[in-house]
C-alpha positions, 0 to 999 in steps of 0.5 A: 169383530164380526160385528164391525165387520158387518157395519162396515161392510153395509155402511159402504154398500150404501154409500156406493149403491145409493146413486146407482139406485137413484139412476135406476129409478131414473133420477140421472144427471141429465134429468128425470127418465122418461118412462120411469119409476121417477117420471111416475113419482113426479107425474103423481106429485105434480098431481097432488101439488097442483100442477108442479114439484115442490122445492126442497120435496121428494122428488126434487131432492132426489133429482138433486142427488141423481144430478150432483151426486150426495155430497159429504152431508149427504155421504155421512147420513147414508154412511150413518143409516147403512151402518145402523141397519148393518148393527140391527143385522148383525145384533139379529143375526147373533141371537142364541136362542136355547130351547129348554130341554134340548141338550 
């Protein structure tokens, strides 16, 4: 149950963390913030692209999701990557280790 339990728990934390994430990093719904961490990845990007942000990369991708929100595509996958992340903690959690000659 502690292992479900878990999986839950970081499964939801995901999905409710990563658009606050995305707005910290500066991925807003008005546009990219300037001065921030995405500002700076979308300088570097347009450097090594040329001149401009490719369609359907990083950081266009990103600014969708900062604009729109996931979406039920995008909610499934970060609830199905919280929820494996959740089941490797809790496997390394519950990890018994026995020392031969210990009591």
């Amino acid at each position: 149950l502690k292992h479900v339990t878990l999986c839950v728990c970081v499964c939801v934390a995901t999905v409710v963390l990563t658009p606050a994430l995305l707005a910290a990093l500066g991925f807003t719904a008005t546009g990219i913030a300037s001065g921030s961490i995405a500002a700076k990845m979308m300088s570097l990007f347009a450097l090594f692209y040329g001149g401009g942000i490719p369609a359907g990369g990083l950081v266009a991708t990103l600014q969708s999701i900062g604009m729109t929100g996931l979406g039920w595509f995008g909610t499934g996958t970060v609830a199905g990557i919280g929820s494996i992340v959740g089941s490797m903690i809790s496997s390394i959690c519950n990890v018994t280790v026995k020392i031969e000659g210990s009591p």
